[in-house]
Phi, psi and omega in degrees: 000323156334277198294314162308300225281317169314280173317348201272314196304301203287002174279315184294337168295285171325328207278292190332317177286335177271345174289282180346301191294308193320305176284330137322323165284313196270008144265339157282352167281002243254149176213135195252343170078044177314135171301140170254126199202146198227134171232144163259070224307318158323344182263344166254090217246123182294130190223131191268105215244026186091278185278026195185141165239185190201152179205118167036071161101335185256144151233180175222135181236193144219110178308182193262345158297340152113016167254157163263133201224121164259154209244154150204143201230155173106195196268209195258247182001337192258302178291338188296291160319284171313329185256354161290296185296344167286307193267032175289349203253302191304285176341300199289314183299325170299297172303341162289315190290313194282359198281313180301303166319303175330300173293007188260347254209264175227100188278007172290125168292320192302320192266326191295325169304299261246318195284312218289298184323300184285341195279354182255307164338305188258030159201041172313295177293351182330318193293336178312335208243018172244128163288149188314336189282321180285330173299318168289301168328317185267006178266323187295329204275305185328343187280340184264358161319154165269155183271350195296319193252012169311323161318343161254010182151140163330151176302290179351294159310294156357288180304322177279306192310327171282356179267357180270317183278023168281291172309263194004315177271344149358242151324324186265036182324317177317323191254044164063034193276353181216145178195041191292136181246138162229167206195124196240166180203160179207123158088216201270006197256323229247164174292311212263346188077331167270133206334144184242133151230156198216150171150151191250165188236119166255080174226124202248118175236024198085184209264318160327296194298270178348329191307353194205055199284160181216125150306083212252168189197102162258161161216079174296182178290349189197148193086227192240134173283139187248172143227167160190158179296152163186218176205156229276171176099308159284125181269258251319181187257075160306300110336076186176150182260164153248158174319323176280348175088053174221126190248159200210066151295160224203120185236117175299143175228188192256113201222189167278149169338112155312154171203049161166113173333136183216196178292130167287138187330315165304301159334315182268351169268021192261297197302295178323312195288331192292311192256004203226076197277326174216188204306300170040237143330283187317304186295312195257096214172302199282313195272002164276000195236150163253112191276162181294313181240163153296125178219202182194128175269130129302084190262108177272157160208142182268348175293332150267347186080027201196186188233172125179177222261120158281134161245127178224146174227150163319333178284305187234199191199100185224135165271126178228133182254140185275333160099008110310165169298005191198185240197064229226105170245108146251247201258351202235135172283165227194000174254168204302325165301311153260320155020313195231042181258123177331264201330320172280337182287286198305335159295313167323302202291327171237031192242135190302014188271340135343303166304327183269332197264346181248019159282306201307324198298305179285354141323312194292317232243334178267334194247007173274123030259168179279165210208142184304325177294319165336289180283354167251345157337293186298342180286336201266342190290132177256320191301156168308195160278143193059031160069029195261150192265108166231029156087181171272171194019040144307091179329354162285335211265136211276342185236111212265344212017074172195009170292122166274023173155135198220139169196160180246127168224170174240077189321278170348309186267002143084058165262180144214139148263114153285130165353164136188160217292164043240088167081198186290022200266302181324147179308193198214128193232144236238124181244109163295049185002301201281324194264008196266310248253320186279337181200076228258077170254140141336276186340314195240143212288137203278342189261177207257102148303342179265001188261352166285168204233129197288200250222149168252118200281277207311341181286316169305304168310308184256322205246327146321322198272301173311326201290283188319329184285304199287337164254346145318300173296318201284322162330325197277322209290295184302304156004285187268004183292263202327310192261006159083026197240168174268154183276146151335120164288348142313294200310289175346286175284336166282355155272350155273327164303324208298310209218077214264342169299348203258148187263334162330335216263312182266002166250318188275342184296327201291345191279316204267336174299263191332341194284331179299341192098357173269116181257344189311292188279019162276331189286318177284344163274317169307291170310298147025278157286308191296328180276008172264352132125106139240154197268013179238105178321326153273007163251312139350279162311351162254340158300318191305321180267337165285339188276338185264020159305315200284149207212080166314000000 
């Protein structure tokens, strides 16, 4: 019994140290699969042209309108190196907000070492899953990184690792960093019978992030010259049209936990948009790659002339067609193979993406056929289902005001209208591809002014100013939660007034009453919120538990 009891002890001692060592190996073994590549950075020297800059062939603008539009040509080393040397001050600036946020997260150095570790653990293997041209593309840009954040990685790493952490803001869809919508029309759904798309991409990193959005129009070295939204740093594909009239928006859905690095979701739609003229084409493109996350494409082609939707999870890969003129995607899947997958039921049941998709419905039907002018109505819509006041940036609502960018294109004619701030309230302005792409002049404004659609003045007037008032005050509101102190009674009452339809409004006062010891008016702020309708079953069920907490 001695010598067992002796040995139990030393195993129970061995394991930790042998768990250790384990994770320590597979983090020095870890390879992101830096391209071996010599870029000569001197050679690509930034020339200031007043309304521009320019580097071997790339440029850079800032419209009058407040986007920036890049241009860039060549092999993935030649453009990545050039649109690294225009955009290093935005990179550094992107990379700052997101570092910050992070630290707003987690404000421990101790623990951000401790995350950076893992994180080269779980995406040790990442590079296998970028093809060598983006890896090089992402290497050129990396050499114009700031040094500031290196205690978190090589610029190199950094760089590939945020495009993993993009699925990452996914995958955590349940806490809303994404809740995106889109809709496609055709055919007798369209004014014209030719493709109409549309959608906003809601992945919210705060109002910082979003600040600087860029419009980029590559002509790579191999494939179709494109343009897509993005930010600086990122190659991969939110967004975005090609030279063939083929379009790739990215929706998130709900699937199982990654537990291993894989290609990221942006990647394969850059890799689709780069290589790919029709749906086709795009699926089997799609089905050689394995993803990180669950998602859903939207693939418009004016060459079939129709949408439909790739659905992917890690595991499988379906195509769903509605089989009708038109076309409707938010979070959740519709094709027959997943449709009835554990993960998606549950996404039906509690998640708002059910809500946005039958707004959508009744949007479509009210606003058909569609028209470019149309589809950004239906993107700008704040109301419920039957058109009911459910107050601003309600998660139910296909315009959430928290999109870092909403658009439309019209494949045939290779147009897009992009957004521009505040959220979808800015006009929405109009890009030709087929003529950026025949005379990529700098000099001159790249988007078509007479094709824009204008800035929506009642949004501006009345309901910006609340989304901003309202979220302010609630920041002040969380505040004093958090430092244990009472909030202003003004703050208050203006902050029930701004937005009284929205249940947000009436789960956080109830928080902060109970955080005072009033359970009376929590309860009563609680009820509130339930009869103002949330659409998330787990936010139901934690109102549902707070109010019965409270002890009148």
């Amino acid at each position: 019994m001695k010598r067992f009891l002796k040995y139990t002890l030393i195993t129970l001692l061995a394991l930790p140290l042998l768990a250790a060592a384990f994770l320590w190996g597979l983090y020095l073994t870890a390879d992101m699969e830096p391209p071996a590549m010599t870029v000569d950075t001197a050679a690509y020297r930034v020339a200031d042209h007043g309304g521009y800059t320019s580097c071997r062939g790339s440029f850079l603008r800032h419209n009058r309108y407040g986007l920036w539009e890049l241009y860039t040509a060549g092999s993935p080393e030649e453009s990545g190196a050039a649109a690294g040397a225009l955009t290093a001050g935005l990179m550094r600036y992107q990379e700052q907000v997101f570092v910050d946020q992070i630290r707003e997260f987690i404000p421990s150095d101790g623990y951000l070492k401790f995350l950076r570790g893992l994180i080269v653990i779980f995406n040790r293997n990442l590079g296998r899953h970028v093809p060598e041209e983006y890896r090089r593309e992402i290497y050129a840009r990396s050499l114009y990184c700031s040094h500031d954040f290196d205690a978190i990685g090589t610029p190199y790493e950094r760089q590939l690792n945020y495009h993993a952490a993009h699925d990452i803001g996914h995958a955590m869809s349940q806490y809303m960093l994404v809740g995106c919508s889109s809709f496609a029309a055709w055919g007798g759904m369209s004014a014209d019978g030719e493709l109409v798309v549309g959608r906003n991409f809601d992945f919210y990193m705060g109002d910082d992030f979003a600040r600087h959005k860029i419009v980029t129009f590559c002509r790579p070295q191999a494939g179709h010259p494109f343009v897509s939204i993005g930010w600086a740093g990122m190659i991969g594909v939110l967004s975005g049209m090609n030279d063939k009239g083929l379009t790739v928006t990215i929706n998130a859905a709900k699937g199982p936990v990654p537990l291993s690095a894989a290609t990221p979701i942006s990647i394969l739609a850059r890799e689709i948009l780069q290589h790919a003229a029709t749906i086709g084409e795009a699926l089997e493109i799609a089905r050689r790659r394995d993803t990180f996350v669950s998602e859903s494409l939207l693939i418009a082609s004016a060459r079939d002339g129709r949408a439909a939707i790739i659905e992917k999870t890690p595991r499988k890969t379906a195509l769903y067609e509605s089989g009708g003129e038109y076309l409707l995607c938010t979070n959740h899947y519709q094709s027959a193979e997943l449709a009835g997958d554990e993960h998606n039921l549950e996404n039906l049941a509690r998640t708002d993406s059910p809500c946005r998709f039958a707004r959508l419905e009744e949007l479509t039907a009210a606003n058909a056929p569609l028209t470019p002018q149309a589809a950004v109505a239906m993107l700008r819509d704040q109301r419920g289902e039957g058109g009911a006041d459910i107050g601003v940036g309600n998660d139910c609502s296909v315009n959430q005001s928290i999109a870092h960018h909403s658009v439309v294109f019209r494949p045939s004619a290779l147009k897009m209208w992009v957004s521009t701030s505040p959220w979808q309230g800015g006009a929405y302005i109009c890009y030709d591809l087929g003529a950026v792409m025949r005379d990529p002049d700098p000099a001159g404004e790249l988007c078509d002014a007479a094709q824009e659609i204008a800035a929506d003045t009642a949004y501006l007037a009345h309901d910006y100013p609340r989304v901003v008032a309202y979220r302010r005050l609630g920041g002040e509101i969380r505040k004093a939660m958090r430092e244990e102190t009472a909030a202003d009674a003004a703050t208050l009452d203006r902050f029930e007034r701004t937005n009284p339809q929205n249940f947000h409004t009436w789960k956080l006062l109830g928080e902060y009453y109970r955080s005072q010891g009033d359970d009376v008016r929590a309860a009563q702020c609680f009820d509130k919120a339930l009869q103002s309708g949330i659409p998330r079953a787990d936010e139901r069920e934690a109102v549902e538990r707070l109010k019965s907490e409270c002890k009148p």
